[in-house]
VOVO-934152 format. One record per residue: x, z negated, y of N, C-alpha, C, O, CB in turn; residue number from 1; residue in three letters. Coordinates in pm, whole numbers, plus 50000, padded with zeros to 5 digits. Glycine has a CB too. Layout:
BEGIN
+-------+-------+-------+-------+-------+-------+-------+-------+-------+-------+-------+-------+-------+-------+-------+-----+--------+
|  n_xx |  n_zz |  n_yy | ca_xx | ca_zz | ca_yy |  c_xx |  c_zz |  c_yy |  o_xx |  o_zz |  o_yy | cb_xx | cb_zz | cb_yy | num | residu |
+-------+-------+-------+-------+-------+-------+-------+-------+-------+-------+-------+-------+-------+-------+-------+-----+--------+
|     X |     Z |     Y |     X |     Z |     Y |     X |     Z |     Y |     X |     Z |     Y |     X |     Z |     Y | NUM |    ala |
...
+-------+-------+-------+-------+-------+-------+-------+-------+-------+-------+-------+-------+-------+-------+-------+-----+--------+
***
This chain:
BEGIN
+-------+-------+-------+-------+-------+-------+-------+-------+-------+-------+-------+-------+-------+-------+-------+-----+--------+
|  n_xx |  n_zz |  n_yy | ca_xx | ca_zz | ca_yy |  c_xx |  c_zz |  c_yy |  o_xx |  o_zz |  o_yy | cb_xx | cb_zz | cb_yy | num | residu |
+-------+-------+-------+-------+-------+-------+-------+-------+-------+-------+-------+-------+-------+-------+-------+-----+--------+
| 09577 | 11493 | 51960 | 09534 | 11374 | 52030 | 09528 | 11403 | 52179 | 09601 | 11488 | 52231 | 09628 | 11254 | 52000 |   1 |    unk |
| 09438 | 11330 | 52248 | 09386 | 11381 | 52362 | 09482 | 11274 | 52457 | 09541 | 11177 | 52409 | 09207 | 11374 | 52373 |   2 |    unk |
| 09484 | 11332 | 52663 | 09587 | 11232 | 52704 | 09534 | 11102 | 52727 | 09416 | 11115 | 52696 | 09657 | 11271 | 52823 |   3 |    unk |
| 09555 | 10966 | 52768 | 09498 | 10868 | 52759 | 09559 | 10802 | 52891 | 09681 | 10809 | 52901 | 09512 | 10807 | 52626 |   4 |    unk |
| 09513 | 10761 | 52959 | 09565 | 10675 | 53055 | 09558 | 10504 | 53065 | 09461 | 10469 | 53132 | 09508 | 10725 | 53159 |   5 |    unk |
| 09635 | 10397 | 53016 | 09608 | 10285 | 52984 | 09707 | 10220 | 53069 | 09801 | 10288 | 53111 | 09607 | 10261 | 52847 |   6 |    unk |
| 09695 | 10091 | 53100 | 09739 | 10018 | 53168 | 09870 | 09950 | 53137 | 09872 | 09881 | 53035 | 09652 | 09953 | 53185 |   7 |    unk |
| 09952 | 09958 | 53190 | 10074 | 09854 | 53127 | 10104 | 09759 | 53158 | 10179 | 09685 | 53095 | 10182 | 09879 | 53123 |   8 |    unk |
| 10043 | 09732 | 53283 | 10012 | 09589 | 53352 | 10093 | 09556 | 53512 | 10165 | 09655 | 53518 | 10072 | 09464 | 53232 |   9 |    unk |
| 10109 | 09510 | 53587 | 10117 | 09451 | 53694 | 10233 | 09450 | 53707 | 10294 | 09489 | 53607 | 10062 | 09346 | 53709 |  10 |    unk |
| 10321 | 09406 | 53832 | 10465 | 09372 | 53883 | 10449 | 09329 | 54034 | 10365 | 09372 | 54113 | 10573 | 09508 | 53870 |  11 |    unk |
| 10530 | 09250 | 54053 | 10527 | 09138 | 54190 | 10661 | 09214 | 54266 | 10766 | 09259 | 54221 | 10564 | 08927 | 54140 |  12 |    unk |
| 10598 | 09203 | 54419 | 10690 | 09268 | 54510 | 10706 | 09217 | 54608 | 10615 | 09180 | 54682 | 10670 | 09378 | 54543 |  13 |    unk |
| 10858 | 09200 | 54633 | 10848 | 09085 | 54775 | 10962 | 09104 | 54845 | 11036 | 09023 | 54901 | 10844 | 08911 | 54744 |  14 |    unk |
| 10967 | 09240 | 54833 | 11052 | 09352 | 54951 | 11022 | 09433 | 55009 | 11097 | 09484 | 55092 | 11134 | 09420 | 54928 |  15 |    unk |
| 10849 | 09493 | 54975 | 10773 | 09607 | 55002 | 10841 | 09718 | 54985 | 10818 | 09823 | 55047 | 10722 | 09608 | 55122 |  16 |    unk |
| 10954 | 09696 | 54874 | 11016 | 09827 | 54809 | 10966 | 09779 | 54662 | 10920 | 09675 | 54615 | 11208 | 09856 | 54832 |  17 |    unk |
| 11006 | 09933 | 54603 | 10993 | 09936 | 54480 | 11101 | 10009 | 54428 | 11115 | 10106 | 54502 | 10876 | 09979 | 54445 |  18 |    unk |
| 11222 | 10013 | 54296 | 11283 | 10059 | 54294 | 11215 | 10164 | 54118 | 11113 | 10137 | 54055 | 11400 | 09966 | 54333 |  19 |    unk |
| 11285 | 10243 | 54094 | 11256 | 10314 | 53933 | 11381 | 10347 | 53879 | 11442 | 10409 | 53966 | 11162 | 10462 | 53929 |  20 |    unk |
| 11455 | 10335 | 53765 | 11573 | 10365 | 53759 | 11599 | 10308 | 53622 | 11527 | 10222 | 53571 | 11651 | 10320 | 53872 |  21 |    unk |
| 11704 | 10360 | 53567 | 11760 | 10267 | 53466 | 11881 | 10175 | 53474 | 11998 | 10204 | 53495 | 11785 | 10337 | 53371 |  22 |    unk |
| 11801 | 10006 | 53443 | 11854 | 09928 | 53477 | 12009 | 09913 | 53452 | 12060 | 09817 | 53510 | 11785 | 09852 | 53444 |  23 |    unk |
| 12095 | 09992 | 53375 | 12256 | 09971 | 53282 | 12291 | 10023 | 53433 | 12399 | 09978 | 53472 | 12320 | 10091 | 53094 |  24 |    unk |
| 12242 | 10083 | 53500 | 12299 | 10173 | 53587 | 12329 | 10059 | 53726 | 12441 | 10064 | 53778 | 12182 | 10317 | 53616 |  25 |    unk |
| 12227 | 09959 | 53781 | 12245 | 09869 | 53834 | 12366 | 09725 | 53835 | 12405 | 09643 | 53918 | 12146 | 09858 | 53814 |  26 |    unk |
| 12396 | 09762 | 53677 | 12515 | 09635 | 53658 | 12681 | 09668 | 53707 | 12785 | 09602 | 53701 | 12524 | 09597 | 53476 |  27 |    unk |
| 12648 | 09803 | 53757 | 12748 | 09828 | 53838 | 12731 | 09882 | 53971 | 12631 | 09951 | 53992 | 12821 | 09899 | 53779 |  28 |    unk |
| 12831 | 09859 | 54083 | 12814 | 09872 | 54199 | 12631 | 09852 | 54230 | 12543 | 09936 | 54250 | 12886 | 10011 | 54233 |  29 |    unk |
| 12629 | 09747 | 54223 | 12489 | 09729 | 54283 | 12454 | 09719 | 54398 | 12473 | 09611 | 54454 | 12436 | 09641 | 54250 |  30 |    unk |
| 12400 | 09816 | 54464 | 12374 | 09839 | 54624 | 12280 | 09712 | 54668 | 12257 | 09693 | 54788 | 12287 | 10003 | 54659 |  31 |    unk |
| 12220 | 09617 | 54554 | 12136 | 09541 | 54587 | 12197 | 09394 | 54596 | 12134 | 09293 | 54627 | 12031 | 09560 | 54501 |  32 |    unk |
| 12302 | 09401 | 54571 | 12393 | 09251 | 54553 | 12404 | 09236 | 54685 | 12409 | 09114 | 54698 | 12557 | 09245 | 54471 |  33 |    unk |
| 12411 | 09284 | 54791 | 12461 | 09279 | 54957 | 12343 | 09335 | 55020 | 12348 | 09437 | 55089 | 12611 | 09378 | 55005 |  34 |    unk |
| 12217 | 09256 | 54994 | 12091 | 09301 | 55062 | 12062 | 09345 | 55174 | 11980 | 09435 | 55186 | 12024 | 09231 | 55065 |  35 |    unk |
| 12128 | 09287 | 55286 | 12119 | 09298 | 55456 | 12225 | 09445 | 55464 | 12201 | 09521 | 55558 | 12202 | 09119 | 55563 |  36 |    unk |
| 12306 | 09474 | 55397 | 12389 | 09623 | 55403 | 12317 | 09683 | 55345 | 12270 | 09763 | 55425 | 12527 | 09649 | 55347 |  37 |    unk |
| 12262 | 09702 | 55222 | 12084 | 09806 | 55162 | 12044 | 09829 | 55271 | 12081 | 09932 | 55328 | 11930 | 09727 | 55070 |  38 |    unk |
| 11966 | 09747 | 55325 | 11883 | 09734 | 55455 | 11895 | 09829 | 55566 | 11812 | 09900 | 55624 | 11912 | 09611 | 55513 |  39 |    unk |
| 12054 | 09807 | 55584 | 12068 | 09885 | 55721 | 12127 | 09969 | 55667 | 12204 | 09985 | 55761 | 12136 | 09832 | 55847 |  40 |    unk |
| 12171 | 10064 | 55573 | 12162 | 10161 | 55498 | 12025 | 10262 | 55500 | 12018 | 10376 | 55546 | 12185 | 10103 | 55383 |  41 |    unk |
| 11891 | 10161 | 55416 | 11814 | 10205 | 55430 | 11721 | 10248 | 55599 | 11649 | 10344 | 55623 | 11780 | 10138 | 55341 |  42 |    unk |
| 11757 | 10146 | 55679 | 11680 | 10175 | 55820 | 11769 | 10291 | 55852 | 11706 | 10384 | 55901 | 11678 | 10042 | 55950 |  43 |    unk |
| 11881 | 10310 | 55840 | 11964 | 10436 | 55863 | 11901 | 10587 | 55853 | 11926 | 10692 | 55913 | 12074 | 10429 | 55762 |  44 |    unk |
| 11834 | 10562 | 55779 | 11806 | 10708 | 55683 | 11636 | 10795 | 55805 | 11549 | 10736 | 55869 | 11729 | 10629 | 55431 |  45 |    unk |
| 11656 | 10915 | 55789 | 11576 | 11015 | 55894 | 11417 | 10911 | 55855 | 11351 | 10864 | 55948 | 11575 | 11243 | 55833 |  46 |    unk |
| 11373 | 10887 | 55697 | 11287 | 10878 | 55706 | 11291 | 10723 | 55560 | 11275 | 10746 | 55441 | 11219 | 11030 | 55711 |  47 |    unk |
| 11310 | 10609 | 55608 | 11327 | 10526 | 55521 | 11194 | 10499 | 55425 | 11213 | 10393 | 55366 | 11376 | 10416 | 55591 |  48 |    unk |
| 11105 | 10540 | 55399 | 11020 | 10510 | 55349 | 11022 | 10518 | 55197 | 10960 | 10451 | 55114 | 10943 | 10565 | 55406 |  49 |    unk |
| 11143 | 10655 | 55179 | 11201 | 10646 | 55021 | 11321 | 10672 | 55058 | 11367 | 10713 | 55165 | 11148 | 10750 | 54896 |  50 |    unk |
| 11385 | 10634 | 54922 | 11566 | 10680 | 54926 | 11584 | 10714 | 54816 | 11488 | 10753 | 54750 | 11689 | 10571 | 54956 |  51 |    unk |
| 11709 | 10712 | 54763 | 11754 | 10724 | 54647 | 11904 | 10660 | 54589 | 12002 | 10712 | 54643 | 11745 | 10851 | 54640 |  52 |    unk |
| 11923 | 10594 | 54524 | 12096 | 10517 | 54472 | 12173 | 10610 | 54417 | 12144 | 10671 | 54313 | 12100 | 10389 | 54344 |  53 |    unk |
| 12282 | 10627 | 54489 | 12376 | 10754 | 54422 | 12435 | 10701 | 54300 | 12377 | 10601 | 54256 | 12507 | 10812 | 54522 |  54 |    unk |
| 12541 | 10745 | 54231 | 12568 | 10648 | 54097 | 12717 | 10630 | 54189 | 12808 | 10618 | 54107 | 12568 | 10733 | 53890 |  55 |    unk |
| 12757 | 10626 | 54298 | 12838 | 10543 | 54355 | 12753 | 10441 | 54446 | 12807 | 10388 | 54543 | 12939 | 10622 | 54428 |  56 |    unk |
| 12662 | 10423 | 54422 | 12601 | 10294 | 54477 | 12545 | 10327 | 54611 | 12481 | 10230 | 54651 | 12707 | 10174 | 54490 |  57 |    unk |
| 12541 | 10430 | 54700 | 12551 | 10451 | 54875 | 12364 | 10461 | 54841 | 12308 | 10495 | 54737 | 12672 | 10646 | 54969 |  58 |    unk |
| 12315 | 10426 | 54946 | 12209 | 10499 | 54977 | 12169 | 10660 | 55017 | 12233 | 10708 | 55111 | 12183 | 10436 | 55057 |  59 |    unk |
| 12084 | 10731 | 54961 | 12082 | 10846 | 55004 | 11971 | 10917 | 55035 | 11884 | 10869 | 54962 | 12138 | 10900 | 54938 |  60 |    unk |
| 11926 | 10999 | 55096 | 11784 | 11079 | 55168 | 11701 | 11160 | 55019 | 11582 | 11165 | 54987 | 11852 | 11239 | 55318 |  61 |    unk |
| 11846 | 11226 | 54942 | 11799 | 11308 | 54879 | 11775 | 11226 | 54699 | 11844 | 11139 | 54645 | 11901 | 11439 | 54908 |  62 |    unk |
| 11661 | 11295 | 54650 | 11661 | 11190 | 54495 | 11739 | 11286 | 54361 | 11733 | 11275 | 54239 | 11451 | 11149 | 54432 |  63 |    unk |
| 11808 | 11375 | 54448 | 11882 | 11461 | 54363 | 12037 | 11383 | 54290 | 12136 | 11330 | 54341 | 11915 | 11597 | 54465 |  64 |    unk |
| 12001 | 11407 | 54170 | 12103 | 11345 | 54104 | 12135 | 11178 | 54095 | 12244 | 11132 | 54064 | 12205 | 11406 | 54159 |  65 |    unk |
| 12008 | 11093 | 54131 | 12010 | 10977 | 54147 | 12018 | 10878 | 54053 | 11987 | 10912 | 53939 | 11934 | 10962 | 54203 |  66 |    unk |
| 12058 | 10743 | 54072 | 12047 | 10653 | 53956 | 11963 | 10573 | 53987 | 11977 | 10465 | 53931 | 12156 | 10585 | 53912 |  67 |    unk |
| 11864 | 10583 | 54069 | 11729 | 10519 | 54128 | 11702 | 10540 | 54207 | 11794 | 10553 | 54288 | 11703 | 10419 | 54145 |  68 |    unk |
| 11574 | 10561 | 54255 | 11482 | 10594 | 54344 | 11384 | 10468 | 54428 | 11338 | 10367 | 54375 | 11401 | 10686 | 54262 |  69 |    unk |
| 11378 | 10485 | 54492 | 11323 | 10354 | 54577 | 11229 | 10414 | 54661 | 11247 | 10529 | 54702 | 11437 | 10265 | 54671 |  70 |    unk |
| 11092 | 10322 | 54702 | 11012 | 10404 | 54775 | 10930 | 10270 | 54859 | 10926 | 10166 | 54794 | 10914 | 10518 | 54669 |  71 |    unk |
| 10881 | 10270 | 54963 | 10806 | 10170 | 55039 | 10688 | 10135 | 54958 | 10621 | 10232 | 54923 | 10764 | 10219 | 55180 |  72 |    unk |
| 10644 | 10015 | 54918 | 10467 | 10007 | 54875 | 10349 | 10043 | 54968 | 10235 | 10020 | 54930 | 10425 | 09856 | 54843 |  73 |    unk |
| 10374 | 10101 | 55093 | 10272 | 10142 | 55180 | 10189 | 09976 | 55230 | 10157 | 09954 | 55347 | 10164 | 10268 | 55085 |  74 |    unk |
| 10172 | 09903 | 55148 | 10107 | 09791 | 55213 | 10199 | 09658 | 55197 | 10149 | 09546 | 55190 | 09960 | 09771 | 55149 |  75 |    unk |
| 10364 | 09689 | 55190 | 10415 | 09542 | 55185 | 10437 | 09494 | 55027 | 10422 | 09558 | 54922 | 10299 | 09438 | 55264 |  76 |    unk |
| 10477 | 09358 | 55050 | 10453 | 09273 | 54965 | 10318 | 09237 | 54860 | 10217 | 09211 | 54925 | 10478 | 09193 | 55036 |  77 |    unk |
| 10301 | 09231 | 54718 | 10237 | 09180 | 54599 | 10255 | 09226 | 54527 | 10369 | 09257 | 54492 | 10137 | 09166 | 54583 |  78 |    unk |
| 10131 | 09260 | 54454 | 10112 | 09261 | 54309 | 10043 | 09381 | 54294 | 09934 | 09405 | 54345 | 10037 | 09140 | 54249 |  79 |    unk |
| 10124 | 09475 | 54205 | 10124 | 09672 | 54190 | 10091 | 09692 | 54070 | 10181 | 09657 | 53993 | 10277 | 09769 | 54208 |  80 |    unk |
| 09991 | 09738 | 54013 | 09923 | 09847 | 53879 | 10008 | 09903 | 53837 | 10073 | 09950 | 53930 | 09822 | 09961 | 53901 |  81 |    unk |
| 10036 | 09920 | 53771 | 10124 | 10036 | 53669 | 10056 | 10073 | 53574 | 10005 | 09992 | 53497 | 10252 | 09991 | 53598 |  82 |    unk |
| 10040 | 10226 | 53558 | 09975 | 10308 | 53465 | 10058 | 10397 | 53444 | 10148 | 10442 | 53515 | 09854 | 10360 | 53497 |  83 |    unk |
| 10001 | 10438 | 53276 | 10078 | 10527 | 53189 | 10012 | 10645 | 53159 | 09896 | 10605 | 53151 | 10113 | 10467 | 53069 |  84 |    unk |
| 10008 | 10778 | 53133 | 09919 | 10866 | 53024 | 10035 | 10890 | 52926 | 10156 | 10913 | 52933 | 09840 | 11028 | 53088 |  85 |    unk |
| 09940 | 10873 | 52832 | 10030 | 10874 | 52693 | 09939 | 10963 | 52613 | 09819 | 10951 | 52591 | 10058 | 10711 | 52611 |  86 |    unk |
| 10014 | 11046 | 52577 | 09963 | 11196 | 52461 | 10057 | 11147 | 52358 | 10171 | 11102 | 52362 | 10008 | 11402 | 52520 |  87 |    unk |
| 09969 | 11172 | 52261 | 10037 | 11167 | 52144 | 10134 | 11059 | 52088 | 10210 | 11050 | 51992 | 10095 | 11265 | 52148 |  88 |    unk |
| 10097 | 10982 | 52191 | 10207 | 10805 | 52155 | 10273 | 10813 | 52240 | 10309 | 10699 | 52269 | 10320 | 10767 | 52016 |  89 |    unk |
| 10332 | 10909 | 52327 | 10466 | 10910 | 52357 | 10391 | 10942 | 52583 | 10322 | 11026 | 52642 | 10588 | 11082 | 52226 |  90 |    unk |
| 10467 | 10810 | 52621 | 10438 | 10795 | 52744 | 10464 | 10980 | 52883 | 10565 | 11010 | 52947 | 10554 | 10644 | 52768 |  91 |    unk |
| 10389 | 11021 | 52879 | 10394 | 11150 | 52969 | 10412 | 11150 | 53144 | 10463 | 11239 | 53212 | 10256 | 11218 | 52939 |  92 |    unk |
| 10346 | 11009 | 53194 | 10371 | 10979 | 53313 | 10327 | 10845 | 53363 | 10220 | 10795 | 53327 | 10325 | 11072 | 53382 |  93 |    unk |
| 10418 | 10781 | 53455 | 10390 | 10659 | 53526 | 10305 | 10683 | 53637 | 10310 | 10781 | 53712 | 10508 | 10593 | 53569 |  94 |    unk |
| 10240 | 10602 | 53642 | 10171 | 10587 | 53803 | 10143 | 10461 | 53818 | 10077 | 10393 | 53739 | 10029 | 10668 | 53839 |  95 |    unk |
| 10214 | 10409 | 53966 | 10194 | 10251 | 54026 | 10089 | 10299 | 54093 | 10080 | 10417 | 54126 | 10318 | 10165 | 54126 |  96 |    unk |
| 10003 | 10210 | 54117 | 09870 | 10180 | 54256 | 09880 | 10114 | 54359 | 09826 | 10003 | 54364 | 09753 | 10110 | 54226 |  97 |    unk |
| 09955 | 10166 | 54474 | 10015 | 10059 | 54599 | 09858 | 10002 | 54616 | 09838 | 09880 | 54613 | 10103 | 10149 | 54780 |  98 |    unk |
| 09773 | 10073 | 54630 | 09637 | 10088 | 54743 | 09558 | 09972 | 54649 | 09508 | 09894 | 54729 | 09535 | 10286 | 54758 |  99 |    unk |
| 09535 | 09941 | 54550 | 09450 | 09866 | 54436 | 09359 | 09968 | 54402 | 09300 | 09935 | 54300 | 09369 | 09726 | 54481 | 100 |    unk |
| 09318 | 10091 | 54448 | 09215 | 10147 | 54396 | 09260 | 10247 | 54258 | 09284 | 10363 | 54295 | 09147 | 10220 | 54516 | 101 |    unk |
| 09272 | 10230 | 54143 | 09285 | 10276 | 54025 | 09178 | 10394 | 54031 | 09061 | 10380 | 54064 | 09267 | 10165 | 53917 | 102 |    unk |
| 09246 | 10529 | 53989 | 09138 | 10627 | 54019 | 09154 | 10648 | 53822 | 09259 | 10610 | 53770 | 09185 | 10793 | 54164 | 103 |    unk |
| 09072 | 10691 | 53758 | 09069 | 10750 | 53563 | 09105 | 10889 | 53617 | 09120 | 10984 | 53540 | 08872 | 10749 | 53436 | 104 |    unk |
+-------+-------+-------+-------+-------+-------+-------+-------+-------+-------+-------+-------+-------+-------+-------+-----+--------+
***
């Protein structure tokens, strides 16, 4: 079976972050429960535009060994594409569309 790229549909953003991660990992020490300390955590960092959640909760530069990854939407706040290629049933890669332009 050949790869396929299909849509999985949309998600609303109204932090002009985006986070990726698995959620079990969030119900503890959640760096996001104390938003304004994220914040200045994140403005902290050489280049805030991405970070990464350590699995002690800190913000960090590097996405090594992370329990989520966080990255700027480039244009803010809305509504983000999410695409899949899926070989063989089984999902091979995500891709969000900050920009709206969906490239096949």
């Amino acid at each position: 079976m050949k790869d396929n790229w299909i849509r999985l549909g949309s998600f609303a953003v109204d932090a002009g972050l985006v986070s990726i991660g698995d959620p079990c990992y969030l119900q503890q020490d959640n760096p996001f429960k104390d938003w304004e300390r994220f914040c200045e955590q994140l403005n902290e960092l050489d280049d805030p535009n991405h970070a990464a959640i350590s699995h002690q909760g800190e913000v960090l530069d590097s996405c090594e060994d992370a329990k989520c990854i966080i990255s700027n939407t480039g244009y803010g706040d809305g509504s983000y594409d999410v695409m899949a290629r899926v070989k063989d049933g089984r999902v091979m890669e995500i891709r969000i569309c900050f920009d709206g332009s969906e490239e096949e």
